[in-house]
C-alpha positions in Angstrom: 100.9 1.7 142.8 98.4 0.8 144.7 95.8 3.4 143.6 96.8 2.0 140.3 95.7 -1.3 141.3 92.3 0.0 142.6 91.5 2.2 139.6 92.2 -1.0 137.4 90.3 -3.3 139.4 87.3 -1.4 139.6 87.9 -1.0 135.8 87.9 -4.6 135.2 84.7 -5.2 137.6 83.5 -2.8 135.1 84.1 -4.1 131.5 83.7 -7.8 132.4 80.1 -7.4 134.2 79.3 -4.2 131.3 81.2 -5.6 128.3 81.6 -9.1 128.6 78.3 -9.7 130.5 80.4 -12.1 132.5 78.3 -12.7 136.1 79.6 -10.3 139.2 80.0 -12.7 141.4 82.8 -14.6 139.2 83.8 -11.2 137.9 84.4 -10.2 142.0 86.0 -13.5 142.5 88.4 -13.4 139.5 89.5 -9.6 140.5 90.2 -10.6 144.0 92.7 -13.1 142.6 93.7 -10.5 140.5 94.4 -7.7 142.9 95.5 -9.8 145.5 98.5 -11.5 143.3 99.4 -7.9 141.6 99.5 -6.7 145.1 102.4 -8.9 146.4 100.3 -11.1 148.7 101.7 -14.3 149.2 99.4 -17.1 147.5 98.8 -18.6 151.0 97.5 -15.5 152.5 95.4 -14.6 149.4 93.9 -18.1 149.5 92.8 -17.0 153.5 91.6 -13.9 152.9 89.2 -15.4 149.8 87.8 -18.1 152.2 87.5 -15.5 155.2 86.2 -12.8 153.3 83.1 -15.2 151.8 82.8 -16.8 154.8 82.7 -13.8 157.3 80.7 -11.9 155.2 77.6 -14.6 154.4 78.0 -15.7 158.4 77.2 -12.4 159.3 74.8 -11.6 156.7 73.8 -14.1 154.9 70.3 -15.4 157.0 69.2 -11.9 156.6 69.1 -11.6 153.2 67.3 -14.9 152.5 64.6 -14.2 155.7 64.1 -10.8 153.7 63.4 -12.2 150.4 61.0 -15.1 152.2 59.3 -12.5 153.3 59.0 -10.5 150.3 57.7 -13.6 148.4 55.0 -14.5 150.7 53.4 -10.5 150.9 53.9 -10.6 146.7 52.1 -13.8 145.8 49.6 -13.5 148.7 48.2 -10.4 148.4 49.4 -8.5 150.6 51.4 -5.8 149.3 48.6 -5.4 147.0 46.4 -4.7 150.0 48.8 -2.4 151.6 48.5 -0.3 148.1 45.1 -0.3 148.4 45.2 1.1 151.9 48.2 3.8 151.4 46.0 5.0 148.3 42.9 5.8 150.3 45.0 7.3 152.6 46.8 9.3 149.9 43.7 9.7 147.7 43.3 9.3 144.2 42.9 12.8 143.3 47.3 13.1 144.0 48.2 10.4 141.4 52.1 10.8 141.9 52.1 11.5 145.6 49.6 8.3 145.9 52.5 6.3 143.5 55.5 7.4 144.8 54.7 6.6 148.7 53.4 3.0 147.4 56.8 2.4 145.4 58.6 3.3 148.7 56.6 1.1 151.3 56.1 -2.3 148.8 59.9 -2.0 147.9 60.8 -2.7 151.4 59.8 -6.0 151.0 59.6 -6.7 147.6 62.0 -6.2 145.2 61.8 -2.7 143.3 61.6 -4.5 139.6 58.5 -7.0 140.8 57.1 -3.9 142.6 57.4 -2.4 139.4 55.2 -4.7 137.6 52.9 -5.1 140.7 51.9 -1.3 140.7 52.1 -0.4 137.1 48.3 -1.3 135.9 46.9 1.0 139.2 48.9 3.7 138.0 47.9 3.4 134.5 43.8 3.1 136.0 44.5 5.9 138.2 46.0 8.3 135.2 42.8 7.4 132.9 40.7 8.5 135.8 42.1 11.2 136.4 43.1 12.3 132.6 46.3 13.0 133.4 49.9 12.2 131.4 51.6 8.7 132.7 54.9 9.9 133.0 54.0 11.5 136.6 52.8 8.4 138.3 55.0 6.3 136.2 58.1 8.1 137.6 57.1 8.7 141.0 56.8 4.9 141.1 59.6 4.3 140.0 62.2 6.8 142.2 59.9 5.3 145.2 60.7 2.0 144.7 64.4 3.2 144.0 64.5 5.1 147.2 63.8 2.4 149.7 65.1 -0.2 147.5 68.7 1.7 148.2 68.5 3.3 151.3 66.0 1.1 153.3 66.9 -2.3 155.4 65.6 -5.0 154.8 66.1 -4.8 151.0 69.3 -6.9 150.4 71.5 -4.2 149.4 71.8 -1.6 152.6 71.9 -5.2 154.7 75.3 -6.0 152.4 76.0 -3.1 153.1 76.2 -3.0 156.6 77.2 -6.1 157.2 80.5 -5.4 155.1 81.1 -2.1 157.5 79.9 -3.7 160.6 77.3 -1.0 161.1 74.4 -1.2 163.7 71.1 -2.0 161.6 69.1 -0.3 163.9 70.6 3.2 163.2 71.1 2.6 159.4 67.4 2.7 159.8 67.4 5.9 162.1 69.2 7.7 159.5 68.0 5.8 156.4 64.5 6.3 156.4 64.5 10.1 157.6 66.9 10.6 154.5 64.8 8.3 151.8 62.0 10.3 152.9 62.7 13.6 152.0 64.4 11.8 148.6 61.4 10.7 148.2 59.5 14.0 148.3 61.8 15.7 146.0 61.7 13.1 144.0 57.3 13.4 143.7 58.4 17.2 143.6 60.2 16.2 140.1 57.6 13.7 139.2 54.4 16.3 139.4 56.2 19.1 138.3 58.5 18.4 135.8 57.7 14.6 134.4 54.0 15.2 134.4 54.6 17.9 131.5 55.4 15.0 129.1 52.3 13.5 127.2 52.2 9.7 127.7 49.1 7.8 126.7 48.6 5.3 130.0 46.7 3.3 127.2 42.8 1.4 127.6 41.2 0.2 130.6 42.4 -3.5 131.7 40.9 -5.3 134.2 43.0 -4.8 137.5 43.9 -7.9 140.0 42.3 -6.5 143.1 42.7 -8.0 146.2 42.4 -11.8 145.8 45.6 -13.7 145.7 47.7 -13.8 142.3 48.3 -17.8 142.6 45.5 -18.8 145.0 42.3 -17.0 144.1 41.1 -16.7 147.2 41.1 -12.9 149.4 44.1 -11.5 150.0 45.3 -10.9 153.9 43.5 -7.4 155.3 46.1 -4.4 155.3 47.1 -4.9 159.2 47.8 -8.6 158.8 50.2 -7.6 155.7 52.3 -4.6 157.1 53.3 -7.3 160.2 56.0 -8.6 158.7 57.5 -5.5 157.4 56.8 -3.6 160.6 57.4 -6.0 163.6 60.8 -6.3 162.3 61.9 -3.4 161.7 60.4 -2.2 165.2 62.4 -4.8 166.8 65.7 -4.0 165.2 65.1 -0.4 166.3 64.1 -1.1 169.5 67.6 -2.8 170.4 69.5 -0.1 169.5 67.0 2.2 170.9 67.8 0.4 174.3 71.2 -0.1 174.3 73.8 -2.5 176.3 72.1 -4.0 179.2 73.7 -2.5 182.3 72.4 -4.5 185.0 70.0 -4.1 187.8 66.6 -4.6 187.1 65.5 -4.1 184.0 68.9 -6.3 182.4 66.3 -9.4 181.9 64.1 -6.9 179.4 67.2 -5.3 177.6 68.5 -8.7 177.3 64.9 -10.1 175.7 64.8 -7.3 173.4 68.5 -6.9 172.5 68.0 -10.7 171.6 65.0 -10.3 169.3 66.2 -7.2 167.8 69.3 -9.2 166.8 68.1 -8.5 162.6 68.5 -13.1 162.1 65.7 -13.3 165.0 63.4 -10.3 163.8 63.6 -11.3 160.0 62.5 -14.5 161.2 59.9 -13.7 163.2 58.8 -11.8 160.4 58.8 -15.2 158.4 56.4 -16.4 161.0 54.6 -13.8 160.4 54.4 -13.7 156.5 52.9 -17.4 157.4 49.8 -15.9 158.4 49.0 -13.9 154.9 47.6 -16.4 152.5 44.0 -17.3 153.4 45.1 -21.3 153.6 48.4 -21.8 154.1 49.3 -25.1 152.2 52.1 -27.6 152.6 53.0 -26.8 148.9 54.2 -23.0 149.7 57.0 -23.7 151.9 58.5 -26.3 149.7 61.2 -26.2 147.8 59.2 -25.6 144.7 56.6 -23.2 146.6 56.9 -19.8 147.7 59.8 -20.4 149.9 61.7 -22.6 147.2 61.5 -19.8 144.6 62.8 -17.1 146.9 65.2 -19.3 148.9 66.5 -19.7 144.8 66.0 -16.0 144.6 68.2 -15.2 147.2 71.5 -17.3 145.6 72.2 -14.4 143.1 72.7 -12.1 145.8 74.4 -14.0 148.4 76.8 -15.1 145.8 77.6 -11.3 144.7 77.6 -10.4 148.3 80.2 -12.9 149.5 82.3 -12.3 146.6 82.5 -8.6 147.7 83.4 -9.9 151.2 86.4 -11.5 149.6 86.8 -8.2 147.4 87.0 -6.3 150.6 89.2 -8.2 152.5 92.0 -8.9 149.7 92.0 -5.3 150.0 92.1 -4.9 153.5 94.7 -7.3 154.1 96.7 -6.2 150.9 97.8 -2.9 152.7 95.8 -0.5 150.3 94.4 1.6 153.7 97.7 2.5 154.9 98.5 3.8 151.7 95.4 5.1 149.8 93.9 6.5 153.0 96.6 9.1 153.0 96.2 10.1 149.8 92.3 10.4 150.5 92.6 11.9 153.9 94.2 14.7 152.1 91.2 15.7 150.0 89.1 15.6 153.1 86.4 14.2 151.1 84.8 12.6 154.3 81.2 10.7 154.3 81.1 12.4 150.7 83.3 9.3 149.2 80.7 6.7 150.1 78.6 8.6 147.8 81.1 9.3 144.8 82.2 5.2 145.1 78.8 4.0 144.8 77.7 6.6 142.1 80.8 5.5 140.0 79.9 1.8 140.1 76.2 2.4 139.5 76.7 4.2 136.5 79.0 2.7 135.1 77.6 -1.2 135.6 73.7 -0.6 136.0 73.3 -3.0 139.3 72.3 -0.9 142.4 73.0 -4.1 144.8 76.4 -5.0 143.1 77.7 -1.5 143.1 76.1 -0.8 147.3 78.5 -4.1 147.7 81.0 -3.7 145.6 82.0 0.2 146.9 81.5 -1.3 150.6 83.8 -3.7 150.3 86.4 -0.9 149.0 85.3 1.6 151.7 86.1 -1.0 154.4 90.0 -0.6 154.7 89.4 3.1 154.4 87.1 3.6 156.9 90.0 4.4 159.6 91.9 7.2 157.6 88.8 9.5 156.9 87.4 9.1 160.0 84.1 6.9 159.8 84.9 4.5 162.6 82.4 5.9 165.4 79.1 3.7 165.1 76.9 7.0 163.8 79.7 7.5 161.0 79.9 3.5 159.9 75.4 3.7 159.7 76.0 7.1 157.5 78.3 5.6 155.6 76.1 2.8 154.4 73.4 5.4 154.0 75.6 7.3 151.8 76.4 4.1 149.8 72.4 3.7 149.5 72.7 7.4 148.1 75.4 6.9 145.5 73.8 3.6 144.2 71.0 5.2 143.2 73.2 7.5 140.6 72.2 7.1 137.4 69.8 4.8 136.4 70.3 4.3 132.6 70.7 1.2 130.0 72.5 -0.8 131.6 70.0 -1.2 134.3 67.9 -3.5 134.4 65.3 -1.6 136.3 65.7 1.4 133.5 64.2 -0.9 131.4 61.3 -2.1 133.1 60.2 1.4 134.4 60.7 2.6 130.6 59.1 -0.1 128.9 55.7 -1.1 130.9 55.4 2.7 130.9 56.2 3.4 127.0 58.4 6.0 127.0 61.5 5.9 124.5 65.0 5.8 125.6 65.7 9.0 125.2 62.6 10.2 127.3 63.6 7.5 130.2 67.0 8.7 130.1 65.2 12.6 130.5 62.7 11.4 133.1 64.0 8.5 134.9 67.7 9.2 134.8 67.4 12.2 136.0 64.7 11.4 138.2 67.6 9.2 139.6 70.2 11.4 139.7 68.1 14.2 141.7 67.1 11.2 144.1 70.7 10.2 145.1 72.4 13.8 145.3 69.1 14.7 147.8 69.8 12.0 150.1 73.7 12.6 149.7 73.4 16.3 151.0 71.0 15.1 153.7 73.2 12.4 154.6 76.2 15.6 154.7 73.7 17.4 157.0 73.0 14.0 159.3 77.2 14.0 160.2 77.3 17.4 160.5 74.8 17.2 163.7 75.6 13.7 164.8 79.1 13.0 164.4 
């Protein structure tokens, strides 16, 4: 009965955000009731576990996603992930189009969302295929799966954060494991791009006139390369460092473990990163941190998200507290799937509703009560987990994503060549990080 109730609850998640375009958030919210009523909670206890589950989830999350987007907004309309494209390319060289494409998609989607990455990278792939007289559909691909590949698997996009703030895993070591596995997604993935999307003739069209490094909004010079990877890297160093170091266990060097554990806590990083995204545009003016300015827009930005997000907190713990782990996880524990079902959860949702973020939320929220019975409770399992998550929603990008679209139409391919290229450009991404995720518990857990 109570698989029944999953299975059809997932269903409708499906139809009313596919069919009925209906919003997730009140499609999560309405399903909840749902599932919570057909499951024989009392109406009292339903009503708890909808107000505990948004609020647990957002209290824990919640200042992470927004810091993460102000950040994001601040590097996109000052410059600076411009400026860290420009340096990653003469790193790279121009000569390797979709190497040189597909490490920029990974490093700008950190901060910026994989869509507006997208759009920001497109023309210097297109100038960089008419230099080099090659097809568009390599750099236009490796792009894309690079922005997908950190976009999924990498903290601080929004999604693995959800993520492990659903599970309770330790940010630090979803990065340990995430960005070793989106890395060698990432290479397979330019492996596909060069060798196999390359093949197809795509016209990357005339010469336009490229925004180089002056700001998009302020026309003045954009922050130097250094200055613009500080906010993505001083974070992200800082979460790592606290679990690097551990629980302070006295004596004398408590007073450091304590600083450090403190600002690698991920609200105090992302924040400092703030601080540090302050330093990017050439004046900083009152006007950008208002609530029309850069701060406004991604503070309204961030809403979407943290509505979806606390809805799957409620999703998860109407399930949790409905009973379904007792029961489903013996049924599951019997097919010994393991940290394979992460995967196969998020893969479902992606495919079958387009949304990367809503299906990396959605499947955590119905992993949670599970967790116990297949054995993902140890703090390396729970950071897999949400890595595996990463993996599945990135399986299969297609029309009902958003993302297809922009990747398909800035780039001119037809449907049925972005479905070829990019859908299975997807598909090879998520099953390589899936398998390397397999390998990651088979030597740490």
């Amino acid at each position: 009965m109570e698989l029944a109730l999953l299975l059809g609850a997932v269903g409708a998640i499906i139809w009313m955000t596919t069919r009925l375009k209906m919003h997730p958030f009140l499609a999560l919210l309405l399903v909840s009731l749902g599932y919570g009523a057909g499951s024989g909670m009392a109406l009292s206890d339903l009503l708890l576990a909808v107000q505990d589950g948004f609020g647990g989830t957002l209290g824990k999350i919640g200042l992470i996603i927004v810091l993460g987007i102000i950040i994001g907004s601040f590097l996109e309309h000052s410059g600076g992930a411009k400026a860290i494209a420009a340096r990653v390319l003469s790193w790279i060289g121009g000569g390797r189009v979709p190497l040189a494409m597909g490490v920029l998609g990974y490093v700008v989607s950190i901060p910026v969302f994989a869509d507006s990455g997208f759009m920001l990278l497109d023309p210097l792939g297109k100038s960089l295929s008419r230099k080099a007289r090659i097809s568009l559909a390599g750099p236009a691909i490796a792009l894309g799966l690079g922005l997908m590949a950190s976009h999924t698997l990498v903290p601080p996009t929004p999604g693995p954060i959800a993520a492990a703030g659903i599970l309770g895993a330790d940010l630090g070591l979803v990065l340990l494991f995430g960005v070793p596995v989106s890395l060698l997604a990432l290479a397979v993935s330019v492996w596909f791009a060069s060798r196999y999307a390359a093949r197809t003739p795509l016209d990357p069209g005339p010469e336009v006139a490229l925004q180089g490094g002056p700001a998009p909004e302020t026309g003045t010079p954009g922050p130097g390369f250094f200055k613009a990877s500080l906010p993505i890297v001083v974070p992200i160093a800082l979460i790592v460092l606290k679990s690097a170091f551990g629980p302070a266990p006295g004596g004398p060097t408590q007073g450091l473990q304590t600083l450090v554990g403190f600002l690698g806590e991920p609200v105090i990083a992302l924040l400092i990163g703030v601080f540090l995204s302050l330093l990017l545009p050439a004046r900083l003016e009152r006007q950008m941190w208002s609530a029309s300015g850069w701060v406004g827009k991604a503070i309204a930005d961030s809403a979407s998200i943290l509505l979806i997000t606390g809805a799957g907190g409620i999703f998860g713990t109407v399930l949790q507290r409905s009973g379904l782990a007792d029961s489903l996880g013996a049924v599951l524990v019997d097919y010994q799937i393991g940290i394979f079902l992460p995967f196969v959860l998020a893969a479902a949702l992606k495919t079958a509703q387009g949304s990367s973020t809503v299906a990396l939320i959605t499947a955590a929220s119905i992993l949670l009560p599970l967790m116990p019975s297949i054995g993902l409770e140890g703090e390396a399992q729970k950071a897999l987990a949400v890595v595996a998550l990463g993996a599945g929603s990135s399986v299969i990008s297609h029309a009902n994503d958003s993302f297809f679209w922009v990747v398909t139409q800035m780039s001119g391919m037809d449907v049925r060549t972005g479905y070829r290229l990019f859908g299975g450009g997807t598909f090879l991404l998520g099953t390589t990080a899936a398998l390397a995720v397999f390998a990651c518990s088979l030597l740490f857990t």
